[in-house]
N, CA and C atoms as a LAMMPS dump frame, in Angstrom:
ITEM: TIMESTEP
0
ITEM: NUMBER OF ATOMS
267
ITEM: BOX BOUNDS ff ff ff
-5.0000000000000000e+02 5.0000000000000000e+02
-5.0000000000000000e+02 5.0000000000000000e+02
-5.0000000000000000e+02 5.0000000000000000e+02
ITEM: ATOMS id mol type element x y z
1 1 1 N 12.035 0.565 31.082
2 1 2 C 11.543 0.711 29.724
3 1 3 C 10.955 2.105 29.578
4 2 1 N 11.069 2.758 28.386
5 2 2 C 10.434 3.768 27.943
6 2 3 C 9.789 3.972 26.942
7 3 1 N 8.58 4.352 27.292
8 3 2 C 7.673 4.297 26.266
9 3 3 C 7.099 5.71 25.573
10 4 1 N 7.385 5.87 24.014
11 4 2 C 7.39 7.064 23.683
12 4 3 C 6.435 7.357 22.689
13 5 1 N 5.355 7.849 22.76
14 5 2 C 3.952 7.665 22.296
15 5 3 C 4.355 9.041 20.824
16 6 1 N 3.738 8.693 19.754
17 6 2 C 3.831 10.174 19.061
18 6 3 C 2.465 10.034 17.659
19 7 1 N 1.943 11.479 17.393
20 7 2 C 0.781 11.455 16.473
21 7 3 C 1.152 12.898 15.093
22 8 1 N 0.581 12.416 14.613
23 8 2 C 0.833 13.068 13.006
24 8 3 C -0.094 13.107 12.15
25 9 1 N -0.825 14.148 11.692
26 9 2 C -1.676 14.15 10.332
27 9 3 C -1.392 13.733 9.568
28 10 1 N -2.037 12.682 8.69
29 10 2 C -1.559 12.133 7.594
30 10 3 C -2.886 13.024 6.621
31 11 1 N -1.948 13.796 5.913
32 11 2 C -2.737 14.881 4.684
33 11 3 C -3.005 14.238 3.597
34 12 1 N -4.062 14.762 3.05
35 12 2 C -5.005 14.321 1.835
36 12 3 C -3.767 13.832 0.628
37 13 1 N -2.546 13.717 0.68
38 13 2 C -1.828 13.419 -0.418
39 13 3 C -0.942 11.946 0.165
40 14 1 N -1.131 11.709 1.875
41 14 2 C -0.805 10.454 2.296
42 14 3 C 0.786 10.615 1.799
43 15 1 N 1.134 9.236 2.416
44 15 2 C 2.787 9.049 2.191
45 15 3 C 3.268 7.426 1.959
46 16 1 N 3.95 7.655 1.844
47 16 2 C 4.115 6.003 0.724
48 16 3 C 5.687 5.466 1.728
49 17 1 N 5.558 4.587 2.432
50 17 2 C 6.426 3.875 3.227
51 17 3 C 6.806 2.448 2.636
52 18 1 N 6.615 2.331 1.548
53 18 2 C 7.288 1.045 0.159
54 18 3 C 8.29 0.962 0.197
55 19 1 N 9.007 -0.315 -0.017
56 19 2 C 10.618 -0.205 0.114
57 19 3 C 10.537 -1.263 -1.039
58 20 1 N 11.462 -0.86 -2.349
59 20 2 C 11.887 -2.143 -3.164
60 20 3 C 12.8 -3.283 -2.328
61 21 1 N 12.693 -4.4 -2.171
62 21 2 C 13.374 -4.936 -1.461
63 21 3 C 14.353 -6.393 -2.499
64 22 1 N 14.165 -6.489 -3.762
65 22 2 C 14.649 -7.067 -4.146
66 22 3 C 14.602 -6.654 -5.738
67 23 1 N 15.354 -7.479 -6.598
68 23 2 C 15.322 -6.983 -7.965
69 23 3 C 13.624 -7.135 -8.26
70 24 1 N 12.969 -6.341 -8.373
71 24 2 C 11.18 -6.232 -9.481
72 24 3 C 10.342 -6.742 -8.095
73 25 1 N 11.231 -7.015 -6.524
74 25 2 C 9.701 -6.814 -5.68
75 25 3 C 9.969 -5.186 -4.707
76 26 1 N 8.697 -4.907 -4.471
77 26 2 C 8.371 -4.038 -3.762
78 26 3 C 7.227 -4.333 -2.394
79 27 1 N 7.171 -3.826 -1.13
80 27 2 C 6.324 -4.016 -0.147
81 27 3 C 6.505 -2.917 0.669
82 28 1 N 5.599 -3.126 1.376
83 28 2 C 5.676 -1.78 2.566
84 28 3 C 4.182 -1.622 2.504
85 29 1 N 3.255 0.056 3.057
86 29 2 C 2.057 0.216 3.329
87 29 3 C 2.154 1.802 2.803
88 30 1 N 1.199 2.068 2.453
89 30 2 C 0.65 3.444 2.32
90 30 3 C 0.071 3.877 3.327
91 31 1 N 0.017 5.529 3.499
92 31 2 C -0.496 5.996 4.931
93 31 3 C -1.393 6.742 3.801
94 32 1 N -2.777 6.997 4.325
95 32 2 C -3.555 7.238 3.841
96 32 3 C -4.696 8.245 5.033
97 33 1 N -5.378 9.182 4.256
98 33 2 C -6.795 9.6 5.56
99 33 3 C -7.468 8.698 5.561
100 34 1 N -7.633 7.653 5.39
101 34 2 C -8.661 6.607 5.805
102 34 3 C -7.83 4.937 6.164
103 35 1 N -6.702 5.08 6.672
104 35 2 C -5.721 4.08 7.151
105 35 3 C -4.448 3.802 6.298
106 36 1 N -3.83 2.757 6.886
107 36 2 C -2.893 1.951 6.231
108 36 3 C -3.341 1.249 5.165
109 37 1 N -2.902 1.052 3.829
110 37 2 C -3.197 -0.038 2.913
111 37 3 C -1.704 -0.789 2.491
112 38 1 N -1.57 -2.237 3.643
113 38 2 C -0.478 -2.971 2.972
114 38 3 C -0.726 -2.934 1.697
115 39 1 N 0.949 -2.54 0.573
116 39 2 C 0.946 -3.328 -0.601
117 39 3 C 2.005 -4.147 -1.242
118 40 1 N 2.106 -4.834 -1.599
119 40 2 C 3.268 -6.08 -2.222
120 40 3 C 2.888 -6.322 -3.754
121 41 1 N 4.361 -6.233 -4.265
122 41 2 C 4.089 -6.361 -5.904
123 41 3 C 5.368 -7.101 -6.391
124 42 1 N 5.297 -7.667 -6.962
125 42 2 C 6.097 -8.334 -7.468
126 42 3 C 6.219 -8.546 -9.132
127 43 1 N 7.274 -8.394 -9.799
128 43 2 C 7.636 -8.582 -11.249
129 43 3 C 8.962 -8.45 -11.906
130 44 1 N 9.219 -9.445 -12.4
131 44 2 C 10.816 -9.285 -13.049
132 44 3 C 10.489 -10.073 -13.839
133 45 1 N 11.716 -10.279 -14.478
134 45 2 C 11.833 -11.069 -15.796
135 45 3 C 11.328 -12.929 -15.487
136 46 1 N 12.034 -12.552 -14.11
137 46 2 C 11.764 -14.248 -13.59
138 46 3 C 10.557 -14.758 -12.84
139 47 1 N 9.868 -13.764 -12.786
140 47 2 C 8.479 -13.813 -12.02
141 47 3 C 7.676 -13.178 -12.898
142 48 1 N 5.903 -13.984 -12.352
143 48 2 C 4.87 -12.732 -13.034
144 48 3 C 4.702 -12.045 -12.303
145 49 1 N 3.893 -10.747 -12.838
146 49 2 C 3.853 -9.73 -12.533
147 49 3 C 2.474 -9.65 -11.851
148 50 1 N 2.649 -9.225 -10.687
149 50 2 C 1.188 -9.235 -9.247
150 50 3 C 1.418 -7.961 -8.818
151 51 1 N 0.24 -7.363 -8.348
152 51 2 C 0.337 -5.964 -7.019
153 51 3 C -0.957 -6.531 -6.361
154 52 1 N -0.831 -6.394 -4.895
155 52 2 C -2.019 -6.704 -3.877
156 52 3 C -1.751 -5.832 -3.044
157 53 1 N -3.402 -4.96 -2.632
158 53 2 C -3.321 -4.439 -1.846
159 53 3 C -4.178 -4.732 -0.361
160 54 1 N -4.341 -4.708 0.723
161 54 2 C -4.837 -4.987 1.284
162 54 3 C -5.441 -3.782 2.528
163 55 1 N -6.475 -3.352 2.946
164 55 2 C -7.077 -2.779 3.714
165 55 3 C -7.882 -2.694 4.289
166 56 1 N -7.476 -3.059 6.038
167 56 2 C -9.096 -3.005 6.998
168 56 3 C -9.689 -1.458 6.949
169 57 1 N -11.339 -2.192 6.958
170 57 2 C -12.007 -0.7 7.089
171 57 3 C -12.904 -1.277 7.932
172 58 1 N -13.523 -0.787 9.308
173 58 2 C -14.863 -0.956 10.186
174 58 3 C -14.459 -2.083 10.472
175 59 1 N -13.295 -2.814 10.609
176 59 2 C -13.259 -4.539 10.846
177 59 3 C -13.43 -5.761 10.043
178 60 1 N -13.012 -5.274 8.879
179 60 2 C -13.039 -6.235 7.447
180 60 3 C -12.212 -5.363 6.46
181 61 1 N -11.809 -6.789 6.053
182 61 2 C -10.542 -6.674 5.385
183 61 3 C -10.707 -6.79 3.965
184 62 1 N -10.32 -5.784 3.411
185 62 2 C -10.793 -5.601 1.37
186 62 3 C -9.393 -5.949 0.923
187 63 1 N -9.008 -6.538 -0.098
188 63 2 C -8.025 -7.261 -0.569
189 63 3 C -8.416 -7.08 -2.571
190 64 1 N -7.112 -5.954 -2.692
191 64 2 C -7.389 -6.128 -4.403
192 64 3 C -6.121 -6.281 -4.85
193 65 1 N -6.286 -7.265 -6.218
194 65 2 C -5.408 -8.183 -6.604
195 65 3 C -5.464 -7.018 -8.534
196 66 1 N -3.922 -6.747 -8.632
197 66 2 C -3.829 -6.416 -10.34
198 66 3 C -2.327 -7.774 -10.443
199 67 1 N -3.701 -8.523 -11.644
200 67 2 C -2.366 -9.392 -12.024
201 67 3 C -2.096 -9.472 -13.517
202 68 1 N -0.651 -9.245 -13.794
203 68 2 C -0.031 -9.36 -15.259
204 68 3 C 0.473 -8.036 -14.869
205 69 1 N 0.41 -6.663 -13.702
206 69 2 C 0.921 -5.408 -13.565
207 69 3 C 1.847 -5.59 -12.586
208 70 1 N 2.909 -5.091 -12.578
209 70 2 C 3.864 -4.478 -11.205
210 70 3 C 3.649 -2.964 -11.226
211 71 1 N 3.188 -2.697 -10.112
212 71 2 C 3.455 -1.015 -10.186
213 71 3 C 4.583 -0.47 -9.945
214 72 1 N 4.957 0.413 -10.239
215 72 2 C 6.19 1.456 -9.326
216 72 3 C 5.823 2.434 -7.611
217 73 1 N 6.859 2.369 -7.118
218 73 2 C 6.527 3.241 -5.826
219 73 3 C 5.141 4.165 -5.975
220 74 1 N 5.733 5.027 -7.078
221 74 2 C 4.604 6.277 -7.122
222 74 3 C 3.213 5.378 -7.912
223 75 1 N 3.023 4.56 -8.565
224 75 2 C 2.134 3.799 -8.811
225 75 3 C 1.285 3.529 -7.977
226 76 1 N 1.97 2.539 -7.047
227 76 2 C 1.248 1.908 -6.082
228 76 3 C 0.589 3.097 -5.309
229 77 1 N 1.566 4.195 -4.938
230 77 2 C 0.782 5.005 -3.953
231 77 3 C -0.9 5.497 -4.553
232 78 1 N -0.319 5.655 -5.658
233 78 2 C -1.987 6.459 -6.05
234 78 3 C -2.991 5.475 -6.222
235 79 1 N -2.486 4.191 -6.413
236 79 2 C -3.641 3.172 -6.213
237 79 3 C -4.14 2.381 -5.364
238 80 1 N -2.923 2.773 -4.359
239 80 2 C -3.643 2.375 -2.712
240 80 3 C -4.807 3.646 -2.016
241 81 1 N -4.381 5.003 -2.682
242 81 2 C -4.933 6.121 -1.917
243 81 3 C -6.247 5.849 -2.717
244 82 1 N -6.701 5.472 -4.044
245 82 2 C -8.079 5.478 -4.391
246 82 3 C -8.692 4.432 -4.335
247 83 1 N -8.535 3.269 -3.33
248 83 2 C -8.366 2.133 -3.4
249 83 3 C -9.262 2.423 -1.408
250 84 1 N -8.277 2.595 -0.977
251 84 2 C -8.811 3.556 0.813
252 84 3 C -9.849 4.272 0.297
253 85 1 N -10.039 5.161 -0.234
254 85 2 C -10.995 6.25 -0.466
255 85 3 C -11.883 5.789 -1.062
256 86 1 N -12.144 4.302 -2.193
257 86 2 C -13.378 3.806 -2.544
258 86 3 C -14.146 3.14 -1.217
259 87 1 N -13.143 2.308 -0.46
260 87 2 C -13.542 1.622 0.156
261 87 3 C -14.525 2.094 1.409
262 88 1 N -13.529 3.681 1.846
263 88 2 C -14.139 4.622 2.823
264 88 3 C -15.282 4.991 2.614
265 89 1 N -15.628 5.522 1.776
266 89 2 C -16.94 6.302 1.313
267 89 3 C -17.769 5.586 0.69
């Protein structure tokens, strides 16, 4: 087995690793300076419309819920990054 270790700055503008995975859902995590924030959203014509995000900070887990919204990729990112950054500070 080989094991291949690797590290990367994640810069003040973070990066958005979301994948739409079906018609109106989206999931994946935001990389953020203050961690990962899973997010999952869901909305189409045939579903309501949810975004949850979820993020450990110090060993507890903050969990915010927008319901009646689906965000978009670039949506979600900016509301996971101020979402980390309330929680951080």
């Amino acid at each position: 087995m080989k094991i291949i270790d690797a590290n990367w700055v994640v810069g003040k503008q973070g990066y958005n690793r979301t994948e739409e995975r079906r018609e109106g859902w989206l999931d994946g995590e935001v990389a953020t300076p203050w961690g990962f924030v899973v997010c999952y959203a869901q909305g189409s014509e045939k579903h309501r419309h949810h975004t949850r995000l979820d993020f450990i900070h110090n060993g507890r887990l903050y969990s915010r819920n927008f319901s009646g919204k689906r965000f978009t990729k670039r949506g979600i990112k900016t509301k996971a990054m101020k979402f980390a950054k309330e929680i951080a500070s």
